[in-house]
C-alpha positions as CSV (number, residue, x, y, z in Angstrom):
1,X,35.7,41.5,1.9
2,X,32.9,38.7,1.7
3,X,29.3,39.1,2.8
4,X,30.4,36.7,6.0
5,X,33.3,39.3,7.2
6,X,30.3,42.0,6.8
7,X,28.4,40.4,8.6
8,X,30.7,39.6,11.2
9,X,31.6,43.6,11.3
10,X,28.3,44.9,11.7
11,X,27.8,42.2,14.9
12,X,30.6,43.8,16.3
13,X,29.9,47.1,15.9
14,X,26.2,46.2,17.5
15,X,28.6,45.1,20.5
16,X,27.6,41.5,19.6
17,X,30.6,38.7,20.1
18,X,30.8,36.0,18.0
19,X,31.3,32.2,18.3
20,X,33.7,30.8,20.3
21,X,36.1,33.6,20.7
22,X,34.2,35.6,22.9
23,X,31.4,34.1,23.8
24,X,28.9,36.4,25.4
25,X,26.7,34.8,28.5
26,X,23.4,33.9,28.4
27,X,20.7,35.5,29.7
28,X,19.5,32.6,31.8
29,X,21.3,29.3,32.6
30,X,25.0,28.3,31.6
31,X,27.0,28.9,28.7
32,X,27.5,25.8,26.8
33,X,30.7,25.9,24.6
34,X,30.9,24.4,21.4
35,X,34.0,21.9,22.2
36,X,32.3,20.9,25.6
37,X,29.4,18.9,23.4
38,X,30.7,18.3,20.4
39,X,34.1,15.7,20.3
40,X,35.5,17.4,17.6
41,X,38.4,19.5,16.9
42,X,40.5,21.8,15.2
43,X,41.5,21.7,11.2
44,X,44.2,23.9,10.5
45,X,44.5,24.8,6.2
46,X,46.6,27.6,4.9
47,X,44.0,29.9,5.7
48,X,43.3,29.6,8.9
49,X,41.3,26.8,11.5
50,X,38.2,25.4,11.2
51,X,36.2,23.3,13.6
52,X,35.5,19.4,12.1
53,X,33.3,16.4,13.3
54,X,34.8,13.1,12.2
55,X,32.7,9.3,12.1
56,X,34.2,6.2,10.8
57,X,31.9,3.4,9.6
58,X,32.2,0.2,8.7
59,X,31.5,0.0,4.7
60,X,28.5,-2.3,5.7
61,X,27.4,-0.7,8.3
62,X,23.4,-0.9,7.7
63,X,21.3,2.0,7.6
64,X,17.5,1.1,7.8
65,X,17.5,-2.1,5.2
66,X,20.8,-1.6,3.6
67,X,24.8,-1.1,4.4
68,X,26.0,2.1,3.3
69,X,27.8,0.5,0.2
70,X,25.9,-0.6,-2.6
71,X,25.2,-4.0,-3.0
72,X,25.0,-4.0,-6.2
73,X,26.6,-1.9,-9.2
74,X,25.2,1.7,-10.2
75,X,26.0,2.2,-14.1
76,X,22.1,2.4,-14.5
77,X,21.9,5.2,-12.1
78,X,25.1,6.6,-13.8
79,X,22.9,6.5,-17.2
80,X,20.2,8.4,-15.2
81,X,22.3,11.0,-14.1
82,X,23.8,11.2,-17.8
83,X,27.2,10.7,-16.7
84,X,29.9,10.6,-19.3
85,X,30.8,7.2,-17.6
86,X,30.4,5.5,-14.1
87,X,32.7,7.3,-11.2
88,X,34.5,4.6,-9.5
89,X,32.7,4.4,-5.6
90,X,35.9,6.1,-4.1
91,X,35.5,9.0,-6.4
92,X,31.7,9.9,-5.0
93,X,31.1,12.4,-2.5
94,X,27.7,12.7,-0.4
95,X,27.0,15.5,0.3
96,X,24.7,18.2,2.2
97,X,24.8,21.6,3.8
98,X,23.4,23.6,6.9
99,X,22.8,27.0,6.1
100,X,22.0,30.4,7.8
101,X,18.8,30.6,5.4
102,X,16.4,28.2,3.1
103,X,15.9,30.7,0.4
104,X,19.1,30.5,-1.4
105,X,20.9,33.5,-2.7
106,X,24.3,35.4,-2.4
107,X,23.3,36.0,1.5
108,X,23.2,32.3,2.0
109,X,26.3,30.6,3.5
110,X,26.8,26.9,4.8
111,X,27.8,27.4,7.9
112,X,28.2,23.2,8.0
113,X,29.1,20.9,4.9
114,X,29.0,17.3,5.8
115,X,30.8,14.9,3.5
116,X,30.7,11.1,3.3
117,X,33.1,9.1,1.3
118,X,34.4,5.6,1.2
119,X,38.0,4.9,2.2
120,X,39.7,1.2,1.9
121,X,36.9,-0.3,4.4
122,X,35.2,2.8,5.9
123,X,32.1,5.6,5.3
124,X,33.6,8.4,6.3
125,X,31.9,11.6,7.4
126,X,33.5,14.9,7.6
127,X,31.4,17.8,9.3
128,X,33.1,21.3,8.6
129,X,31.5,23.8,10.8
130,X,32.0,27.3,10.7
131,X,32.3,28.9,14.3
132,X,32.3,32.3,13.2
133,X,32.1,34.3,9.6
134,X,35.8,34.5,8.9
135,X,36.4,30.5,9.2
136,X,34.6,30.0,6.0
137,X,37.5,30.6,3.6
138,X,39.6,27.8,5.4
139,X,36.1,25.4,6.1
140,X,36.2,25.7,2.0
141,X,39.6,24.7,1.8
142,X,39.4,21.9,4.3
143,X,36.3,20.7,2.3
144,X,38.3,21.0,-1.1
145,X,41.0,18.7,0.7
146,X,38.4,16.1,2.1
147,X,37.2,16.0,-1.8
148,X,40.0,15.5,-3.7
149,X,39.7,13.5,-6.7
150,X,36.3,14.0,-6.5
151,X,34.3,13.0,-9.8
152,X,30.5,12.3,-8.8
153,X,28.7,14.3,-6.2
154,X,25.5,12.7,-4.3
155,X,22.9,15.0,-3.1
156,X,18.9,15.7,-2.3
157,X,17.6,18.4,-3.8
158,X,21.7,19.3,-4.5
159,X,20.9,20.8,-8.2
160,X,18.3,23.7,-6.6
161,X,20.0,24.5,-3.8
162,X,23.3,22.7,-1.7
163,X,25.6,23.3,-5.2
164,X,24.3,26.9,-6.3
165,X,25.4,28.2,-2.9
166,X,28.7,25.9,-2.1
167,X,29.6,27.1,-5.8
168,X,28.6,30.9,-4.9
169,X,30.8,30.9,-1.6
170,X,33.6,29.1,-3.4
171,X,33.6,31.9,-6.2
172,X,33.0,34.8,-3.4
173,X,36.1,33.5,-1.2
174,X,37.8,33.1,-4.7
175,X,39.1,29.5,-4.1
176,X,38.9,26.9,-6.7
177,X,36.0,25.3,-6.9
178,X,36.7,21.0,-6.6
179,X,33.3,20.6,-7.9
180,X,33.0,21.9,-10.9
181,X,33.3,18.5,-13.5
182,X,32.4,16.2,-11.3
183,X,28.8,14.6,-12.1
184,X,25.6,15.4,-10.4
185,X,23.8,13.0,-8.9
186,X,20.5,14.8,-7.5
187,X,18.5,11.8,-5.4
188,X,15.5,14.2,-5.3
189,X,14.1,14.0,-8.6
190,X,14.4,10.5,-9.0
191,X,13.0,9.7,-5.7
192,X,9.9,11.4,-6.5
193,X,9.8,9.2,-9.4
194,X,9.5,6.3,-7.5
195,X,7.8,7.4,-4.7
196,X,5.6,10.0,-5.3
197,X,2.3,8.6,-6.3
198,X,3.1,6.1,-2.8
199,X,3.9,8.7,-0.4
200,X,3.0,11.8,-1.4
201,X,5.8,13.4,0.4
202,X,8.9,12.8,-0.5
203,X,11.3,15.0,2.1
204,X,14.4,13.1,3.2
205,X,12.6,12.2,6.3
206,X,9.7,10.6,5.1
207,X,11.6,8.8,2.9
208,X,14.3,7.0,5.6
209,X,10.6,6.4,7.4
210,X,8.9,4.5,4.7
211,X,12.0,3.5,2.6
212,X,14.8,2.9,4.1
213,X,13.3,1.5,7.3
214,X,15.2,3.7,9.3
215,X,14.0,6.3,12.1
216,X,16.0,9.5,13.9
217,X,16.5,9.5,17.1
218,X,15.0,12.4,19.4
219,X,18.4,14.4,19.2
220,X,17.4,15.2,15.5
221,X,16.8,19.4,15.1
222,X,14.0,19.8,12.2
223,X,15.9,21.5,9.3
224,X,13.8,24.6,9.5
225,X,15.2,25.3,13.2
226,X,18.6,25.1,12.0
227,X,19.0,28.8,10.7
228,X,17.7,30.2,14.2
229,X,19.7,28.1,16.4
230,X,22.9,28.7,14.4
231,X,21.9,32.6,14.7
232,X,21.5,32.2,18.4
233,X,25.1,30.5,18.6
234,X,26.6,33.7,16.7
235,X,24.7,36.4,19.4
236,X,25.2,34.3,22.6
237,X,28.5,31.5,22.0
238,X,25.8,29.2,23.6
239,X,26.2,25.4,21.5
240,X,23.3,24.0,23.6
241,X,21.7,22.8,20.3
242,X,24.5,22.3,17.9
243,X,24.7,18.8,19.1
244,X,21.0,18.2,17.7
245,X,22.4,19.8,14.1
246,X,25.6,17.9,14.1
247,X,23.6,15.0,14.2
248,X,20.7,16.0,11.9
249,X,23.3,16.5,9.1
250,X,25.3,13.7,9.6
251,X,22.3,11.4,9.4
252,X,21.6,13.6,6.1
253,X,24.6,12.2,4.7
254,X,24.3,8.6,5.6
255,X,20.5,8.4,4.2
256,X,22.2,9.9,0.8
257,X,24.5,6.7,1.0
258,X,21.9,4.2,1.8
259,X,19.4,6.0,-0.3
260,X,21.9,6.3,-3.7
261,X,22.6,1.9,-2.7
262,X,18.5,1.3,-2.9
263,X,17.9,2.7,-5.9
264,X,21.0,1.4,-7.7
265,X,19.7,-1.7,-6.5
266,X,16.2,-0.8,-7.9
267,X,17.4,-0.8,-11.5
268,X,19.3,-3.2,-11.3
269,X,16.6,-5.8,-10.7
270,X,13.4,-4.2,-10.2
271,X,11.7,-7.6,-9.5
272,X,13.6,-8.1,-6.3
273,X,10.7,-7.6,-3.9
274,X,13.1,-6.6,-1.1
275,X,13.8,-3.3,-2.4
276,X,10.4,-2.8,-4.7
277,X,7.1,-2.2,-3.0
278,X,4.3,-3.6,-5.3
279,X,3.1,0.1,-5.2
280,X,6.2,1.2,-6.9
281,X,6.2,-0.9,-9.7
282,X,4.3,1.4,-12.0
283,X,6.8,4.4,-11.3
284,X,9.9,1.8,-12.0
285,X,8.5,1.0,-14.8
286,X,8.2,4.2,-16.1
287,X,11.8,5.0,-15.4
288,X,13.0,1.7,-17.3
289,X,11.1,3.2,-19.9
290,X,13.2,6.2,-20.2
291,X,16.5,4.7,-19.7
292,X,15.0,2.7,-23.1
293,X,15.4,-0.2,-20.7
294,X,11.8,-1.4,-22.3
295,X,12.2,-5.3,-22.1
296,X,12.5,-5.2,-18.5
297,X,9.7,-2.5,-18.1
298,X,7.3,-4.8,-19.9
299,X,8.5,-7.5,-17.3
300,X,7.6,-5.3,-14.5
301,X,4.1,-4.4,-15.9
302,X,3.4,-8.2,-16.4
303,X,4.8,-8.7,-12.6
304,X,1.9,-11.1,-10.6
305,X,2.2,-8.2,-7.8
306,X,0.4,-5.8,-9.8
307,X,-2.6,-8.1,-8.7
308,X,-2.1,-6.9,-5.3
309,X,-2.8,-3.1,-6.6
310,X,-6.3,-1.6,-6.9
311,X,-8.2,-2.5,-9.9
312,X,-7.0,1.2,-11.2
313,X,-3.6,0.1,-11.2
314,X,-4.1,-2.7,-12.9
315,X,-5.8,-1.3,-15.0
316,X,-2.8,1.2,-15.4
317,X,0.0,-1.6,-15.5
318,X,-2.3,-3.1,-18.6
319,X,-2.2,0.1,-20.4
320,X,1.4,0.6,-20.2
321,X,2.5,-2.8,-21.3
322,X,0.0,-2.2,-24.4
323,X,1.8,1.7,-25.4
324,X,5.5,-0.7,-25.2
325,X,4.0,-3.7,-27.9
326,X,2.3,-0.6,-29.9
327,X,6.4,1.1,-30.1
328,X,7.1,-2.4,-31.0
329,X,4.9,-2.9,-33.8
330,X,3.3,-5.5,-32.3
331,X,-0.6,-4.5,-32.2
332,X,-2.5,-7.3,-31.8
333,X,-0.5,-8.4,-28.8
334,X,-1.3,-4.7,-28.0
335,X,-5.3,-5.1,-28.2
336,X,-5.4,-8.3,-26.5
337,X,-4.7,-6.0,-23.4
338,X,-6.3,-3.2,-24.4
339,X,-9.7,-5.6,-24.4
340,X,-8.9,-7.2,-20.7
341,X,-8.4,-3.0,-19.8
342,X,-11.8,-2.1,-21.3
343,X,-13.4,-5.1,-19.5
344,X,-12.1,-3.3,-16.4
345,X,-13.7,-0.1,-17.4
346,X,-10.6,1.8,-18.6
347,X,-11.6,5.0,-20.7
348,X,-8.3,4.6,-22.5
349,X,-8.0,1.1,-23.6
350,X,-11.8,1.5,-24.9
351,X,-10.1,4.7,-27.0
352,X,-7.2,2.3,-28.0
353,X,-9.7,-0.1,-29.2
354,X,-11.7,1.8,-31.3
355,X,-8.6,2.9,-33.2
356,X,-7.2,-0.6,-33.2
357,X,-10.8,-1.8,-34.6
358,X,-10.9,1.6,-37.3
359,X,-7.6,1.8,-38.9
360,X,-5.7,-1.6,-38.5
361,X,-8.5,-3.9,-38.3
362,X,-11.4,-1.6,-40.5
363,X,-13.9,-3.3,-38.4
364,X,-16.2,-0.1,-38.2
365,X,-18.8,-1.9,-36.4
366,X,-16.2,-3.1,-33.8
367,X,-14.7,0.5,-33.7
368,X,-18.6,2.1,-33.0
369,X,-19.4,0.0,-30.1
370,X,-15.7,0.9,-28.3
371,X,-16.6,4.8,-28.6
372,X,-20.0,4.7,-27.9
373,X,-18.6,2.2,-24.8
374,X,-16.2,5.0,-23.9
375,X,-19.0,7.9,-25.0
376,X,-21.1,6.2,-22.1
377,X,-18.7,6.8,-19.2
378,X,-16.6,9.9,-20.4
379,X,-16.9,12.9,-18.3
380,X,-14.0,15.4,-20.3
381,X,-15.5,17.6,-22.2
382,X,-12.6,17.7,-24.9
383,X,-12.5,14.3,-25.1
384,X,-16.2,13.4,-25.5
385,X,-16.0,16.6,-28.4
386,X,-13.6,14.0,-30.3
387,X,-16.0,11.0,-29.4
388,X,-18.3,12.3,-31.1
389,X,-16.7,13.4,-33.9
390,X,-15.3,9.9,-34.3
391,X,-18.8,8.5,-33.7
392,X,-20.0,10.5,-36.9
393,X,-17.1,9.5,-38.9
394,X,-17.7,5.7,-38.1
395,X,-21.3,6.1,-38.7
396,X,-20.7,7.9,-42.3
397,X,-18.4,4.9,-43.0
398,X,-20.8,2.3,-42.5
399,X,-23.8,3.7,-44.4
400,X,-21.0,3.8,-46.9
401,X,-20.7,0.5,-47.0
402,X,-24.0,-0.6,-46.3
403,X,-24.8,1.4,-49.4
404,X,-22.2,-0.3,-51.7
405,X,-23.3,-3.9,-50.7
C-alpha cells in the first residue's frame, strides 16, 4: 500500500472524511464542492477516475510579450540542455506540480500535475487533480496518456524538485514512468543566468513581472499556501480555494511556454533589443561563451548598448571582449582594450597590462607603471601580496638591464 492509501487510512480512522466522497461540513459558512467551482470533470483510466481541468489556446496566444509558440527555433537551447538532438515542438511537455509539501521527499505527493503541450493549432493544458489519496495511481496514468510520445520535458526548478517526486510516485504506484529518456529542459538555471545580476530574484513570479511583461491576476494562491489549503480540502471537502490553485498552476505552465520561446529567442539573436535588456547583455554573453558561440559573444560585448550601462559594466563588457581575442591569439587587439579598461580604472585590465607589457612586449618599464597603477588602488590582500612580488621581479629586471647597457 502507498504512503497516500496510509495516509488516507489513518484520516479515517481519526473519523476524518476525505475529498469529495464524503465531505465533512464546515465549521462556519457553506460547503463548497469541488465540481461547483471548478468546470472540470471526470477522467476514467484502467485504474480508476481522476478529476481533470482542460484549456485550449490558440498557439499564438500571447503571454506577457510573446505567443506561447516560439517564434523562432530552439536548437541553441537544445545545445544548452545537452540534448542528444532537438525534440520536435509536439514532442515537449511543460510541466509543473502542486504538492502537499516544499521539502521534497518520499512523503511528498503532487496532488496536481499541470501539463501543456502543443496539438495541430492549440496549447493545451491538462490539470490532473487528485481529490483524495487513492486517485493518484490513475492521475499517474492519465498523465502518462496526456504525455505520450513525450521526448523533452520543460520545467522551473524541474531537476531539484517537480521530476524527483513525479519519478518517486511513479516508481511507488509501480507504473511506468513516460519520463524517463526524455530530455530535461530546467528553465531555472538558465534564467538565473540571464537575469540574476538584473533582478536579483529570480522566482517564476518575478520573472513573468519584469520579463515576460505579464502580471497574475488576484485569484493567484502564493505557492507556499498551496500545501495548507490542499490539507484543509482533505479534512473539510470545502474547495473554496482550489479555484485560486487551479489557476496559479495553470499560469505556471503557460509562463514555462512563453518563458522556454524568450530565451530561444535570446540565443538566437541576442542583439534583438526586444527580447535583450541592455542589462542582460553581459550574462548573454557569457552563455554564448559556453555554448563556444564566441563570435557572436564578442558581438554582444562590442554592442553600442553597453554605453547605456554604468561605467562598471563597461568596464566589464571591455574586459570580456579582451579574455575572447587573448583565446584567439590575438593580443594586441587584446591590449588595445585592456588600455581603454585601465583608463576607466579597472584593477584587472591594469593586471592584464602589465603582463601584456612583461612577457609579450618585454617592456619592463611599461609593465612597472601598470602594477604600481594597480598597487595604488588594490585593496585584496592576496592580490596586492602578488603585486608586490611582481613589482620586485620588474625592478630586478631593469637594474639588469640598466647594468648591461
Amino acid at each position: 500500500m502507498s504512503d497516500w492509501n496510509d495516509f488516507s487510512e489513518r484520516l479515517k480512522r481519526l473519523g476524518v472524511q476525505l475529498g469529495i466522497s464524503q465531505p465533512l461540513q464546515a465549521n462556519t459558512g457553506k460547503v463548497q464542492s469541488l465540481e461547483d467551482l471548478v468546470p472540470g470533470r471526470n477522467l476514467k483510466t484502467i485504474y480508476g477516475e481522476v478529476f481533470s481541468l482542460n484549456h485550449s489556446y490558440p498557439e499564438h496566444r500571447q503571454h506577457g510579450h510573446l505567443p506561447l509558440k516560439p517564434l523562432t527555433d530552439y536548437h541553441w537551447l537544445a545545445q544548452w540542455a545537452k540534448a542528444p538532438s532537438t525534440p520536435a515542438l509536439q514532442s515537449l511537455v511543460f510541466l509543473d506540480t502542486e504538492t502537499t509539501g516544499l521539502s521534497g521527499g518520499t512523503g511528498t505527493m503532487p496532488f496536481m500535475i499541470g501539463a501543456g503541450r502543443f496539438r495541430e493549432n492549440q496549447f493545451v493544458v491538462e490539470q490532473f487533480f487528485v481529490r483524495n489519496p487513492a486517485e493518484e495511481t490513475a492521475q499517474l496514468a492519465a498523465l502518462s496518456e496526456f504525455v505520450e510520445g513525450v521526448e523533452g520535458i520543460v520545467t522551473y526548478n524541474g531537476k531539484a524538485f517537480d521530476l524527483p517526486i513525479i519519478n518517486t510516485r511513479y516508481i511507488m504506484q509501480r507504473l511506468s514512468n513516460p519520463f524517463t529518456s526524455a530530455t530535461h529542459f530546467d528553465l531555472l538555471p538558465f534564467t538565473r543566468r540571464i537575469w540574476k545580476s538584473r533582478l536579483g530574484q529570480c522566482n517564476l513570479g518575478n520573472i513573468e513581472k519584469h520579463v515576460l511583461g505579464f502580471e497574475r491576476e488576484q485569484a493567484d494562491i502564493p505557492g507556499y499556501l498551496v500545501p495548507d489549503f490542499y490539507r484543509e480540502y482533505l479534512f473539510t471537502g470545502d474547495a473554496t480555494h482550489m479555484p485560486g490553485i487551479f489557476y496559479h498552476n495553470e499560469i505556471d505552465v503557460l509562463s514555462l511556454s512563453a518563458l522556454f520561446s524568450w530565451l530561444a529567442a535570446i540565443l538566437e539573436d541576442p542583439s534583438d533589443d526586444r527580447f535583450t535588456d541592455p542589462g542582460d547583455l553581459l550574462s548573454v554573453g557569457r552563455v554564448l561563451e559556453i555554448l563556444e558561440r564566441e563570435h557572436l559573444a564578442e558581438q554582444v560585448y562590442s554592442s553600442d548598448r553597453l554605453q547605456h550601462l554604468s561605467e562598471t559594466d563597461r568596464q566589464k563588457g571591455l574586459i570580456l571582449r579582451a579574455k575572447i581575442q587573448k583565446r584567439q591569439g590575438k593580443v594586441e587587439e587584446a591590449s588595445v582594450l585592456w588600455h581603454e579598461a585601465a583608463l576607466a580604472g579597472s584593477l584587472e585590465a591594469m593586471i592584464e597590462l602589465a603582463k601584456y607589457f612583461e612577457h609579450q612586449v618585454r617592456d619592463y618599464e611599461a609593465a612597472l607603471r601598470c602594477t604600481e597603477q594597480a598597487l595604488s588602488i588594490c585593496s585584496d590582500n592576496a592580490l596586492t601580496a602578488s603585486l608586490l612580488h611582481r613589482q620586485s621581479r620588474l625592478n630586478a629586471k631593469l637594474l639588469k638591464n640598466n647594468s648591461e647597457n
